[in-house]
C-alpha positions as CSV (number, residue, x, y, z in Angstrom):
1,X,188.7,85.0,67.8
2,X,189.7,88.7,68.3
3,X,186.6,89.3,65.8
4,X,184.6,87.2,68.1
5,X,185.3,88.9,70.9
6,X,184.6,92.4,68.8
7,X,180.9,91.0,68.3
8,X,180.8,90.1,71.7
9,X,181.7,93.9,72.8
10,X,179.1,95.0,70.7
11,X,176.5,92.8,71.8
12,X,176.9,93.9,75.6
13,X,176.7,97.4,74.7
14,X,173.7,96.4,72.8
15,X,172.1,94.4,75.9
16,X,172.7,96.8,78.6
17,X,171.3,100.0,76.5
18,X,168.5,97.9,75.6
19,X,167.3,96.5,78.8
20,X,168.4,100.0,80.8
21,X,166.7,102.2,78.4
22,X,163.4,100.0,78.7
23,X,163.4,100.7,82.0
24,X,163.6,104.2,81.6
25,X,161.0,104.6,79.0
26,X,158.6,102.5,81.7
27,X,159.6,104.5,84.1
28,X,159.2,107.4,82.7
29,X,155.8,106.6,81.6
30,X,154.6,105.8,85.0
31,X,155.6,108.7,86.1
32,X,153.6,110.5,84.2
33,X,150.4,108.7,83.4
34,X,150.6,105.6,86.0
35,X,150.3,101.9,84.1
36,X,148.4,102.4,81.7
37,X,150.3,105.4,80.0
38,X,153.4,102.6,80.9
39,X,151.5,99.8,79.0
40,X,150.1,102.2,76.5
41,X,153.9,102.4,75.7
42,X,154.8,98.9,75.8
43,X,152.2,97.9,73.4
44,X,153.2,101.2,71.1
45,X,157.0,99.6,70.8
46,X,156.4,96.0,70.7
47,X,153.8,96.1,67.8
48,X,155.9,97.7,65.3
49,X,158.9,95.9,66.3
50,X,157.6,92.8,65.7
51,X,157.0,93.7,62.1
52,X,160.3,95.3,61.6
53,X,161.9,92.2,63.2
54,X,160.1,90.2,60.5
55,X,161.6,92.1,57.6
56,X,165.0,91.9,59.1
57,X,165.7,88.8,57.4
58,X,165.2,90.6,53.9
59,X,167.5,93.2,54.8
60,X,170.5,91.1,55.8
61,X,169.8,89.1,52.6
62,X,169.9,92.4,50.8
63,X,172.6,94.3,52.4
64,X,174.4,91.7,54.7
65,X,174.7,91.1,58.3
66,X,177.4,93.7,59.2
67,X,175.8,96.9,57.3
68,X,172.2,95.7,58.9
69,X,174.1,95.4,62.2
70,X,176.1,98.7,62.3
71,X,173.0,101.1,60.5
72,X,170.6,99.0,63.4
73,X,172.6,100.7,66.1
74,X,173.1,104.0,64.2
75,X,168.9,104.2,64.2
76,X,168.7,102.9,67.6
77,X,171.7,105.8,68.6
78,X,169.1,107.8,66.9
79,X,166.2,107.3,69.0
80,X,167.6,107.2,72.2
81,X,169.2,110.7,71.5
82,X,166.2,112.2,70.4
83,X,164.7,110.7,73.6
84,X,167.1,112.7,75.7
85,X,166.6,115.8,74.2
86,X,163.2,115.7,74.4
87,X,163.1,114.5,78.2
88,X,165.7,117.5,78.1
89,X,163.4,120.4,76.3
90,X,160.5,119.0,77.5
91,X,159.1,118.6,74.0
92,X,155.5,117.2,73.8
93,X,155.3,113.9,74.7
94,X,154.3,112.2,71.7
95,X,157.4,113.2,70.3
96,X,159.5,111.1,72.8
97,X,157.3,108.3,72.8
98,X,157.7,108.4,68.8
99,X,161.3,108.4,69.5
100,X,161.0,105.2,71.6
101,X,159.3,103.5,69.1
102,X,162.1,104.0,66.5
103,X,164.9,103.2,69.3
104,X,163.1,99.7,69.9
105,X,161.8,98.8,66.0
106,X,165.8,99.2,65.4
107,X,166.8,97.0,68.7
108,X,165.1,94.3,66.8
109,X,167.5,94.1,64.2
110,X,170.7,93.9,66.2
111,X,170.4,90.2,67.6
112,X,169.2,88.7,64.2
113,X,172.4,90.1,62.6
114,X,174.8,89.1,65.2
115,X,173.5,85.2,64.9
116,X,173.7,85.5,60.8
117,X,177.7,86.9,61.3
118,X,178.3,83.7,63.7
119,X,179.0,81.4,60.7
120,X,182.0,83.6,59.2
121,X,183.3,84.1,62.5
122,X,183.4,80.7,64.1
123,X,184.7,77.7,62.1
124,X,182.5,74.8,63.1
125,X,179.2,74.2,64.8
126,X,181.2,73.6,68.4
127,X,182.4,77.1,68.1
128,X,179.6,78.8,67.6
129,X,177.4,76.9,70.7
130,X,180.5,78.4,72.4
131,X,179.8,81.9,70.6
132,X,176.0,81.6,71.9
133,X,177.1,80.7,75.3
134,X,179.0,83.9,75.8
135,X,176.0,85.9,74.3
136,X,173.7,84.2,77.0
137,X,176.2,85.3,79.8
138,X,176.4,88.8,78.2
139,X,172.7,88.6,78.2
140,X,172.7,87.8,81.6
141,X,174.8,90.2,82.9
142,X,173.0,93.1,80.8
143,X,169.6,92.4,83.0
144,X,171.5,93.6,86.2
145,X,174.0,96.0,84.6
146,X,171.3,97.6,82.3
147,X,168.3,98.1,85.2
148,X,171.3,99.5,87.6
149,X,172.6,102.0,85.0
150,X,169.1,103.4,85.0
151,X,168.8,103.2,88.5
152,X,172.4,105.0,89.0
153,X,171.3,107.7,86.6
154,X,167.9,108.4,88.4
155,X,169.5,109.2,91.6
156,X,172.3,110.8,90.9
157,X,171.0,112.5,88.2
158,X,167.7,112.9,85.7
159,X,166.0,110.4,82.9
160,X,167.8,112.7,80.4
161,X,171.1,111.5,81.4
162,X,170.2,107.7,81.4
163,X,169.9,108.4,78.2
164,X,172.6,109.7,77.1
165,X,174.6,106.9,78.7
166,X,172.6,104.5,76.4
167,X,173.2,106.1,73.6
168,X,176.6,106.8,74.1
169,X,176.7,103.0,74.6
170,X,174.9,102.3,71.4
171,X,177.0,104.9,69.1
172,X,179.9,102.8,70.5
173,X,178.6,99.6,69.4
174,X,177.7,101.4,65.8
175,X,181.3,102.3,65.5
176,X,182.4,98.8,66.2
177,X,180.1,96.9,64.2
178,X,181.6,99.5,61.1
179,X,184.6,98.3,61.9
180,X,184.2,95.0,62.3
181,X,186.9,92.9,60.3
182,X,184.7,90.1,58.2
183,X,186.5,90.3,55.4
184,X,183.3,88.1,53.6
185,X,180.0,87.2,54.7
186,X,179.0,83.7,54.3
187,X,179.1,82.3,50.9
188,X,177.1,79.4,49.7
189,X,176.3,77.8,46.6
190,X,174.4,80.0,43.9
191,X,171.5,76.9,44.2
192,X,171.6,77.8,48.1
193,X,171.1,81.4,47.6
194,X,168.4,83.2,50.4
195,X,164.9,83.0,49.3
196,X,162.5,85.7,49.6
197,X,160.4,86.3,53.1
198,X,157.6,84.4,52.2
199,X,159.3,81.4,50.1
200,X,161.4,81.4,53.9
201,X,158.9,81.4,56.2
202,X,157.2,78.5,54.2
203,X,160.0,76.5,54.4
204,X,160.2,77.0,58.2
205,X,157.2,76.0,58.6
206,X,157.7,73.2,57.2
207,X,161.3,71.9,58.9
208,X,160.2,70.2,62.2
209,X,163.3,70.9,64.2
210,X,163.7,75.0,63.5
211,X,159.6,75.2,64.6
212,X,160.3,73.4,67.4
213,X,163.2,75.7,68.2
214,X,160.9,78.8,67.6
215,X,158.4,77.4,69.9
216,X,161.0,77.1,72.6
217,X,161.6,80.5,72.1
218,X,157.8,81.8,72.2
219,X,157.3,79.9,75.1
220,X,160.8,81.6,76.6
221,X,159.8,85.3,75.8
222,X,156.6,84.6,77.0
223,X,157.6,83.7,80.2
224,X,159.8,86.7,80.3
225,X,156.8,88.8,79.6
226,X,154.7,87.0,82.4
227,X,157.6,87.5,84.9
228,X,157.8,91.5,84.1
229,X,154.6,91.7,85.7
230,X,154.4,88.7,88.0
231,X,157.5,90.1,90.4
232,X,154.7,93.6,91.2
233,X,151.8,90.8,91.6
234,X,154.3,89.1,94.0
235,X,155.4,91.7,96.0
236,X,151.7,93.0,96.4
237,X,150.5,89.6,97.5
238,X,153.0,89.8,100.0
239,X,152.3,93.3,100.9
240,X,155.8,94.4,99.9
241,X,155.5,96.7,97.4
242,X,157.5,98.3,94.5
243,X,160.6,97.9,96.3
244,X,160.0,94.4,96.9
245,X,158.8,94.3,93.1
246,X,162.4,95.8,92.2
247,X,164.5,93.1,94.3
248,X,162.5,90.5,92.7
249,X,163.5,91.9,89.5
250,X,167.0,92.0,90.8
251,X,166.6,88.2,91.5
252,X,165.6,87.3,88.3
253,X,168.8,89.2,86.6
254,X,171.3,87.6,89.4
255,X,169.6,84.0,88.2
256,X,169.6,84.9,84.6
257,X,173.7,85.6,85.6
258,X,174.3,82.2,87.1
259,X,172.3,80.6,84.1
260,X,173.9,82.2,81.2
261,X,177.3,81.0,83.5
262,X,175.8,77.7,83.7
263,X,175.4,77.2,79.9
264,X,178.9,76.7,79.4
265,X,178.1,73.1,79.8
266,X,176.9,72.9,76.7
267,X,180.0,73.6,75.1
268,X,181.2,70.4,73.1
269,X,177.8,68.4,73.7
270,X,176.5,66.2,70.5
271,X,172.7,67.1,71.4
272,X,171.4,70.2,72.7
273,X,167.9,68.9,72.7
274,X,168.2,67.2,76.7
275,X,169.1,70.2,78.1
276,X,166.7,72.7,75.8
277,X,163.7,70.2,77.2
278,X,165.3,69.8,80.9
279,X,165.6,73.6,80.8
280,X,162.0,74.3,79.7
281,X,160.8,71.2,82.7
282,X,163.0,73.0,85.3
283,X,161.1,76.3,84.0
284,X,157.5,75.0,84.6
285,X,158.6,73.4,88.0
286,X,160.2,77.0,89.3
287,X,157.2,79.1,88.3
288,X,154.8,76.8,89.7
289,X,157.2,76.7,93.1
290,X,155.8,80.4,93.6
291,X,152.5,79.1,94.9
292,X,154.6,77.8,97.9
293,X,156.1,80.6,98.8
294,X,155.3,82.7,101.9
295,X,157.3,85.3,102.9
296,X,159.7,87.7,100.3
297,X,163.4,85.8,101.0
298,X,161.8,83.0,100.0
299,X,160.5,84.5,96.7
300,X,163.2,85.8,96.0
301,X,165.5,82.9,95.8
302,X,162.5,81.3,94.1
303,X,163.0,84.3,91.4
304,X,166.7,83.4,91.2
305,X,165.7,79.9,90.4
306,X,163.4,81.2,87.4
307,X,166.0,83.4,86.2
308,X,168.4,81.1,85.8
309,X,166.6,78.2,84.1
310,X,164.8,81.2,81.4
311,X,168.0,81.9,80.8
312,X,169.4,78.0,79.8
313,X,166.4,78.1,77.8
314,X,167.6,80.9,76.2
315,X,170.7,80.0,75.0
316,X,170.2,76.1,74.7
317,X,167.0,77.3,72.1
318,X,168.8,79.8,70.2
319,X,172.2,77.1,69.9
320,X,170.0,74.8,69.1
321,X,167.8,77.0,66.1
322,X,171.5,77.9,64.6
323,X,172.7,74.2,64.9
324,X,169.0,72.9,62.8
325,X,168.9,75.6,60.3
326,X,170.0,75.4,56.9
327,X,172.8,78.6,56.5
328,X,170.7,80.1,53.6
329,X,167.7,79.9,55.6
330,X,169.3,81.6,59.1
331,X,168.8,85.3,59.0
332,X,165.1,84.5,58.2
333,X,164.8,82.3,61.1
334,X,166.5,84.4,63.6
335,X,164.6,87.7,62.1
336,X,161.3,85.3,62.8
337,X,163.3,84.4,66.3
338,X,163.1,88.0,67.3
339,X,159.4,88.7,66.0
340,X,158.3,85.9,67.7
341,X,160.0,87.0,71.0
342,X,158.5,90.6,70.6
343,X,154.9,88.9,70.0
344,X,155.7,87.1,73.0
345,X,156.6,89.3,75.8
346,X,153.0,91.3,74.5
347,X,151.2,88.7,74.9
348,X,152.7,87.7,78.3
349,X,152.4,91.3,79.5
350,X,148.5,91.3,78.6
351,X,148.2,87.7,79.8
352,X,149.3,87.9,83.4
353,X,145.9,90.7,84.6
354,X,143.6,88.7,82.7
355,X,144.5,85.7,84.5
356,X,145.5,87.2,87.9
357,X,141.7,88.4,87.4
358,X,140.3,85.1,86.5
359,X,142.5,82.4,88.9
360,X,144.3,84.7,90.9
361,X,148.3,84.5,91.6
362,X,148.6,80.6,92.6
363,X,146.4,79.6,89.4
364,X,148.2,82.2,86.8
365,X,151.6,80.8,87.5
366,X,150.2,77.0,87.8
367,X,148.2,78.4,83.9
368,X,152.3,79.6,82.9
369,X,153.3,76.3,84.4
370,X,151.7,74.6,82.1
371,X,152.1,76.4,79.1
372,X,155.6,75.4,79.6
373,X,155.3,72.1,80.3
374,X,153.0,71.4,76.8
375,X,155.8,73.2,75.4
376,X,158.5,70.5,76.5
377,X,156.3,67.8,75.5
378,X,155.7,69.2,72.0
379,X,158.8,70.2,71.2
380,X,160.9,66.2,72.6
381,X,160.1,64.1,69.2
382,X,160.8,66.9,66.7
383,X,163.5,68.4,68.3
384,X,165.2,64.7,69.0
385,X,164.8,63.9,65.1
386,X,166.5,67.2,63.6
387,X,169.6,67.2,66.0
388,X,170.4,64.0,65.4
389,X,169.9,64.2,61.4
390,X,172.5,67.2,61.7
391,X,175.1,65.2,63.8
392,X,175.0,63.5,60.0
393,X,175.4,66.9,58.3
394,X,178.3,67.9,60.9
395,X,180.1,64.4,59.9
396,X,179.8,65.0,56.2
397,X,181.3,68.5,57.1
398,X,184.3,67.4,58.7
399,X,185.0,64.7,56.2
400,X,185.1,67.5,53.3
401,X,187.4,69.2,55.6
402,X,190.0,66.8,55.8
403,X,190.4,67.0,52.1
404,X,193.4,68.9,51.2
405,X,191.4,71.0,48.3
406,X,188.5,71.4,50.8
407,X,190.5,72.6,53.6
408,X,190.6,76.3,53.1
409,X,186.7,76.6,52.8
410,X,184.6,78.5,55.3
411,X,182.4,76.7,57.0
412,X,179.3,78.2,55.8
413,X,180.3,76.7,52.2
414,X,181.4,73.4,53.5
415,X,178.2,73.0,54.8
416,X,176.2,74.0,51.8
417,X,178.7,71.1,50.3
418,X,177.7,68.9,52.2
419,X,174.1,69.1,51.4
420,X,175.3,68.5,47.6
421,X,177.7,65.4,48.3
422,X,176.4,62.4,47.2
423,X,177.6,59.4,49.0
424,X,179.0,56.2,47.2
425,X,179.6,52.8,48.4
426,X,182.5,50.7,46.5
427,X,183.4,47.2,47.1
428,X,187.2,45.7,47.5
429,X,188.3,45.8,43.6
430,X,186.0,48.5,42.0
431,X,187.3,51.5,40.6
432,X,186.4,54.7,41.9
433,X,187.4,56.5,38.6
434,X,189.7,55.4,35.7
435,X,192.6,56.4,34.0
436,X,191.9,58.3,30.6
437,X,188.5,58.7,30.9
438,X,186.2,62.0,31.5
439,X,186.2,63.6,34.8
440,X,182.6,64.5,36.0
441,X,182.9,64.1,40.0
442,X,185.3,64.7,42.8
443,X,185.5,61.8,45.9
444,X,186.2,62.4,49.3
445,X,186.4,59.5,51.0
446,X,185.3,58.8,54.7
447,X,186.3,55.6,55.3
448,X,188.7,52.5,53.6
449,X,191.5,52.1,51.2
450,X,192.6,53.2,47.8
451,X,195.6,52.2,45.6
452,X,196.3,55.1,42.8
453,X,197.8,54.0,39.8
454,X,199.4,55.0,36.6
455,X,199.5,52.9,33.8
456,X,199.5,50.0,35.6
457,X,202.1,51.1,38.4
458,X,200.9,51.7,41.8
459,X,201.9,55.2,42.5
460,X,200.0,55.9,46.1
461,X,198.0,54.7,48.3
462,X,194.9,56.9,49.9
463,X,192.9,56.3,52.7
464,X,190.0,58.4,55.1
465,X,190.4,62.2,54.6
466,X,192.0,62.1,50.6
467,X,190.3,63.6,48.3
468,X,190.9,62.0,44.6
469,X,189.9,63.2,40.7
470,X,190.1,67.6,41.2
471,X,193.1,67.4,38.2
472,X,190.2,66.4,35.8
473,X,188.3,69.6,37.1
474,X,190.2,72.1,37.8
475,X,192.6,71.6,34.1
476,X,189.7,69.8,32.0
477,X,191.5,66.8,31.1
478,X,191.1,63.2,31.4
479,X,191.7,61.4,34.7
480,X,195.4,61.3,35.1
481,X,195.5,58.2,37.2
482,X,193.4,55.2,38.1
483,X,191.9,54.6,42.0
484,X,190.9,51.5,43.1
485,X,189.5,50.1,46.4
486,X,191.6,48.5,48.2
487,X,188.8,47.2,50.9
488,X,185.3,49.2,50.9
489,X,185.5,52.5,50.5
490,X,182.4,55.4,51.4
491,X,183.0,58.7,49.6
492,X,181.1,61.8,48.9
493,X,181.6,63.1,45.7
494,X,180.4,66.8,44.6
495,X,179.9,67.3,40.5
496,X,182.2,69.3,38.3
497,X,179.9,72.2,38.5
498,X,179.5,72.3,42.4
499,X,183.5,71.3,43.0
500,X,184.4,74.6,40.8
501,X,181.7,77.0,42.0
502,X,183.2,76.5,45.8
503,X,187.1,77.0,44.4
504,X,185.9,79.6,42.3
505,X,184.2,81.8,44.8
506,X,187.1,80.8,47.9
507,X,190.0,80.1,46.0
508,X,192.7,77.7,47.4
509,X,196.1,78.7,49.0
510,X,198.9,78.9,46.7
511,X,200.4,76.2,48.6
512,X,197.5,73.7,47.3
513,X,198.4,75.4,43.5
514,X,202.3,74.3,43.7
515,X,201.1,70.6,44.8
516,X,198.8,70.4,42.0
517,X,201.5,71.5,39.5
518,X,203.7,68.8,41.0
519,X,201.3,66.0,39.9
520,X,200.9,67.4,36.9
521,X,204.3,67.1,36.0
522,X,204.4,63.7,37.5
523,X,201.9,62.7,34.6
């Protein structure tokens, strides 16, 4: 937990200094050249971004999540210093705009790497919805705290020290994330090993529930992008202005607050997938509440609304991509998670003129409305289907658990053992393994009743949660005892080779050594 929390500090610094210093940049660029120097810039930082956030998942297969996570922030530390200084010495401004891009081409890499640590930090799939619930009220928090930073800085001060407040920030979050005590990364089976980028993004594309997930996301970030713009086409329908335009924006971060609080109730919940759809629904029904609207208070709480469901569709999509994803697929699909979300907010920031110019403000957000609604109805089936095979996967997972030789695993490798375990069905009377012959498999079993015997005595009785046969394995002898079903039994069994590859590479407490050397002497 205090690791948890660690990753959690880091993250915050990471939001705020992200979403402050993205402010600043814009600001700074419409400042000097107006909106399009502004988008010029936005376009300049999102396209390579996107590219570097599809690589990411090579890199934390390559180095691992924590080094990826900690040299992320160092670049980004990087770039926003060199923004300062430039802002500072007034150096040409192609130089701080090159600066910018670096600063945001390393952002991308800092949330992929967080959700790929998740798994060694949290020890089952309840824990880490948990985990993603506190990231979407960090997130939350970081669109008020980040924008106000900037603001602080601006009046008190100049753009150069915004920035050196975010980087500051960011340096801090570098130094953490050196520091940060994961003693291993996940470990899976040597047959579960991370593909290559390609062989990955093949294999998402073909898994129904993680593209479903991803689509979520898209259609999230590109709401986000349509509402960067749509709070200044707002305000100057209503003839408010810019400072209407930046309470609007302050709406949207209060509602993204009270949503990102809000999530917690998805903490402990079987399916994610109601509230993921409801979430998207409430989304479309919000934005489309705009054409209503008449005079600022009233868009403003409407604002709050949109905030607050974007952000439940946030955190319900991203729980729900970690909970559908196979563990050696995740860094992939979270580095595609982020590259999709960069895409995203582009295209929503280019969308919202063309169709302000084509159908006006009533039929752009009734065009976004409907984006997200299609989005809700594509994503029900497929989204429905995968969370409910994984319930199976989380049950296999806290079956092996219960098994004393099991116990001590991680849960990244009980869940790549789970995919391995083959289950088995015996009858009252049948013999799950027999005394003096070969060992080839260990059972868990889920349900029913076992007698143990040796030479003909009865010498235990097992039920749910034993697990049976590891002497064979683990000392390469014949079975030591006989097991018969008392009533029927369900087991998973894993091979000799998978059983020893998972003690091998976590081995078991000595406590679990002195109880096998007691049955051995038993023999």
């Amino acid at each position: 937990m205090t690791r948890l929390r660690g990753l959690a500090l880091i993250f915050g610094c990471f939001k705020v200094s992200e979403y402050g210093s993205w402010i600043a940049v814009t600001i700074y660029a419409n400042q000097r050249g107006g909106v399009r120097e502004a988008a010029a810039v936005l376009v300049a930082s999102l396209v390579p971004a996107t590219l570097v956030a599809l690589a990411t998942g090579f890199l934390l297969s390559k180095f691992g999540s924590r080094s990826v996570l900690a040299w992320g922030m160092a670049i980004q530390t990087l770039g926003l210093g060199m923004i300062a200084l430039c802002v500072w010495q007034s150096v040409p401004v192609a130089v701080t705009y090159i600066a910018a891009v670096i600063a945001a081409a390393a952002m991308v890499t800092t949330r992929p790497a967080i959700s790929a640590l998740l798994p060694a930090l949290t020890p089952d799939p309840r824990s880490i919805t948990r985990a993603h619930v506190l990231l979407g009220w960090l997130d939350g928090a970081a669109t008020l705290v980040g924008p106000a930073a900037t603001a602080t800085c601006l009046w008190l001060a100049t753009f150069p020290a915004a920035f050196v407040v975010f980087t500051v920030l960011t340096a801090f979050g570098a130094w953490r994330a050196s520091r940060l005590g994961v003693k291993r990364e996940v470990e899976l089976l040597e047959d579960d090993s991370a593909p290559s980028l390609g062989t990955a993004l093949r294999q998402i594309a073909k898994a129904p529930g993680p593209r479903a997930a991803l689509l979520l996301l898209a259609a999230q970030g590109l709401l986000v992008g349509c509402l960067d713009l749509l709070v200044v086409v707002v305000a100057n329908h209503m003839h408010g202005g810019l400072a209407n335009a930046g309470w609007y924006g302050t709406a949207l971060g209060a509602g993204a607050m009270i949503g990102g609080t809000a999530s917690v109730v998805l903490v402990g919940r079987r399916l994610l997938w109601p509230a993921a759809v409801a979430a998207t629904v409430a989304s479309a029904a919000t934005v489309a509440a705009l054409c209503a609207v008449a005079v600022p208070l009233a868009a403003a709480a409407v604002f709050v609304a949109i905030g607050t469901t974007a952000a439940i569709m946030l955190v319900a999509g991203r729980a729900t991509l970690q909970r559908l994803t196979e563990l050696r697929l995740l860094s992939h699909v979270f580095a595609a998670a982020e590259a999709t979300e960069s895409a995203t907010l582009l295209a929503g920031a280019l969308l919202v003129p063309l169709m302000v110019t084509v159908a006006g403000l009533n039929g752009s957000c009734l065009a976004i409305a409907a984006i997200l609604l299609a989005t809700a109805v594509t994503i029900t089936k497929p989204l429905a289907a995968a969370e409910h095979g994984a319930l199976g996967a989380f049950e296999r997972v806290a079956a092996l658990r219960r098994a004393e030789a099991l116990a001590h695993l991680g849960a990244a490798m009980l869940e790549s053992l789970a995919r391995a375990a083959e289950p088995h069905i015996f009858s009252a009377g049948d013999a799950l393994m027999t005394q003096g012959e070969p060992g080839e498999e260990y059972h868990v079993i889920v349900s029913g009743h076992a007698d143990v015997t040796q030479d003909g005595v009865i010498v235990n009785r097992v039920a749910a949660g034993a697990g049976v046969g590891e002497i064979a394995l683990l000392f390469n002898t014949p079975r030591t005892a006989t097991v018969t079903a008392t009533d029927e039994v369900r087991t998973l069994s894993l091979s000799r080779e998978t059983f020893l590859l998972a003690l091998t590479q976590q081995p078991p407490p000595t406590s679990f050594d002195a109880v096998l050397q007691s049955r051995m002497r038993r023999r």
